[in-house]
N, C-alpha and C positions, 0 to 999 in steps of 0.2 A: 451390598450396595457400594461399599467404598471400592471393590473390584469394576466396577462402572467408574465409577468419577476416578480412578486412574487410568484407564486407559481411555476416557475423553480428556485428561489433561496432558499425554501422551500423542495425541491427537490435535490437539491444539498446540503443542508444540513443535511439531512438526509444521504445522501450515504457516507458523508465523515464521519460521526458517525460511519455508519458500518465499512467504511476503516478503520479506527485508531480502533475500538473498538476490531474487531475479532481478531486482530495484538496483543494488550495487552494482550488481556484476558485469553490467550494461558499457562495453567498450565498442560505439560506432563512431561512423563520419562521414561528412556527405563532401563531394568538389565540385568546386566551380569551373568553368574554361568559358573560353569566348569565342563564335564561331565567326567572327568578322573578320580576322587575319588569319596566316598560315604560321604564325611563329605562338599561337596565342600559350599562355601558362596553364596551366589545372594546380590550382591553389585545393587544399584539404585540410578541412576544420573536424576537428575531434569532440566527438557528441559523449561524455561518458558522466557517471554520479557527481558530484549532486545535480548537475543541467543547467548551470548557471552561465547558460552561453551567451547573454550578454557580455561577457566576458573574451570570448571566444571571435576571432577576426578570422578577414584573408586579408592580403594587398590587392589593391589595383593601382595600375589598369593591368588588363590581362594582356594587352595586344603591346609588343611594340615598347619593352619593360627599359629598352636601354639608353631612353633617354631621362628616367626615373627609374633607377635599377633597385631600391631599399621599396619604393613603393607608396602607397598610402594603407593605413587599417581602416579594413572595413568592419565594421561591428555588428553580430548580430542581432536582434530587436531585441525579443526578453526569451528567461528561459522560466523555471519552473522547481530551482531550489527550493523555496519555501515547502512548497507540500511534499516536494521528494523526501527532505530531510525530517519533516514531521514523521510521513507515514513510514520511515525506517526508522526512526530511534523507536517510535509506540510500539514496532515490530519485534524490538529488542527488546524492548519493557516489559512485552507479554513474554517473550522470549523466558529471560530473565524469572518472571512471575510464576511462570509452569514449571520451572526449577524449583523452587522455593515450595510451590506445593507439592510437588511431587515428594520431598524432601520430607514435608510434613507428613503428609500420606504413609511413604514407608519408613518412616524411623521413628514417630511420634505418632503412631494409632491409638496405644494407651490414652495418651492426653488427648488425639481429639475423641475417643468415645468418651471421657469420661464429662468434659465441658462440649459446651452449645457455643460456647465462642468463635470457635475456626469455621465450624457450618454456614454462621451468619454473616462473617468476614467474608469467607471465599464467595457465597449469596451474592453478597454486595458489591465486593469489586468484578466477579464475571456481569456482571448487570451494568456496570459504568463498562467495562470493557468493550460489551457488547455495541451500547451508542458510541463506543468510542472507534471502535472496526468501521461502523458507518461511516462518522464523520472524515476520518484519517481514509479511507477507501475513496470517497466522494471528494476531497479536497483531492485526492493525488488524480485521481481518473480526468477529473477536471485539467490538472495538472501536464495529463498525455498529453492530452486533446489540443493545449497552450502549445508543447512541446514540437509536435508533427505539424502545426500550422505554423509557426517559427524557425523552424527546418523547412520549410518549401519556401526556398528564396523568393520566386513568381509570387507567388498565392502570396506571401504578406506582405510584398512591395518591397524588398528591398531595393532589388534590383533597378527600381525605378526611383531611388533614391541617391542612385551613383550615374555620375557625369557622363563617364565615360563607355558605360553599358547601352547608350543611346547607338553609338556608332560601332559597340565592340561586341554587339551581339551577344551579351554574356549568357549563358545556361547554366543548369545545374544539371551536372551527368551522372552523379551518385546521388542514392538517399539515405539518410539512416535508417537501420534494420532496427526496429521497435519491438519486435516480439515479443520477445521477453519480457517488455513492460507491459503488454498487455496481456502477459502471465500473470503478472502481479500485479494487475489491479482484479482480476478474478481470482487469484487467492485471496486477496483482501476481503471478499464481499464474500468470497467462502467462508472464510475465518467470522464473518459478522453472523453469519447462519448458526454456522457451528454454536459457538458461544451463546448464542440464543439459545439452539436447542439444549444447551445443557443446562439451563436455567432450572427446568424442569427436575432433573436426576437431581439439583444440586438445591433447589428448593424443599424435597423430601428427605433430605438430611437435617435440613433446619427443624428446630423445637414449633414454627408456628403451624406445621404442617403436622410431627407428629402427636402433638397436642390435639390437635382438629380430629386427628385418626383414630386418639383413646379416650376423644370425648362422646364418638359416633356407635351405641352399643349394634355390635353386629347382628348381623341378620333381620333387622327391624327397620333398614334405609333410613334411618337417624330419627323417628319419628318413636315419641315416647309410649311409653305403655298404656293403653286404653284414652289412645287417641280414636276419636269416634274416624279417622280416614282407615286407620287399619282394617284390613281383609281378615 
């Protein structure tokens, strides 16, 4: 059995690699320009980890820079640090955690066969893990979702929030490429599956399961001797 529950915590370390990785790794940017004059600028705002693009400007106006050449910042609305940064440090924490067991697993077998301790530990925190994939999955997905509507200049009004975009016709002619992030919110909720599934493997290492199994005399479907249902 313990050849199963290392290579699902082999498995679970790997997926949380891709969770946290596809989440960082994420280098886009969307431009703006303005189709009302012939000189107009294409300003270009960089979308990358944590997402905190409220932080993140262009200048206007776009048309006609040279009689305001520094410009004004335009800012954009909100971004979606919070859950990015959650769901990647958790990502590391499990990261981190499948090290530690594995570690246990292959260098310290003696002591977990010989205690019921590590059984019930590992039990326990894949079980909090497991709500915890959902929750960190579900806040960052949510999180996308913030992100791509906060990136569509149009769609969240900014554009309608600057003076000068009334007469300068401003567009947005790039978008950010998200993929990736929408790799990692389906690792995420893969990782939530997984860890679930292993509940199971990893509940029959525990003492309350194999207590249950040499309390139940075989071949009798746990039902005692000269019980009047026996056949």
């Amino acid at each position: 059995m313990i050849v199963t529950v290392l290579s699902l915590r082999i498995m679970n370390l790997i997926l949380a690699i891709f969770a946290f990785a596809t989440t960082t790794s994420v280098d886009t940017f969307l431009t703006v320009t303005a189709r009302g004059c012939s000189d107009a600028i294409m300003e270009k705002v960089d979308i990358a980890y944590p997402f905190d693009i409220q932080n993140s400007y262009f200048t206007t106006p776009l048309c006609n820079r040279t009689s305001n050449p520094d410009g004004n910042k335009v800012y954009l609305l909100e971004g979606s640090r919070s859950s990015a940064e959650f769901y990647v440090f958790f990502g590391v924490m499990v990261f981190l955690y499948c090290i530690a067991a594995l570690v246990v697993y292959l260098f310290f077998e003696e002591l977990y066969r010989r205690s019921n301790v590590w059984s019930i530990v590992d039990f326990v925190i894949s079980a909090v893990i497991t709500l915890l994939w959902l929750i960190s999955s579900s806040a960052w997905a949510q999180g996308l979702v913030n992100l791509k509507y906060y990136t569509d200049l149009k769609k969240c009004g900014l554009f309608d929030t600057i003076t000068t975009c009334s007469t300068d016709n401003c567009v947005q002619t790039e978008f950010p490429n998200f993929g990736s992030l929408n790799a990692s919110v389906i690792f995420g909720f893969l990782n939530m599956l997984v860890w679930g599934g292993n509940l199971w493997f990893l509940y029959k290492e525990t003492p309350w399961f194999q207590n249950r199994s040499e309390g139940t005399p075989q071949g009798t479907g746990g039902l005692p001797e000269g019980d009047p249902q026996r056949i």
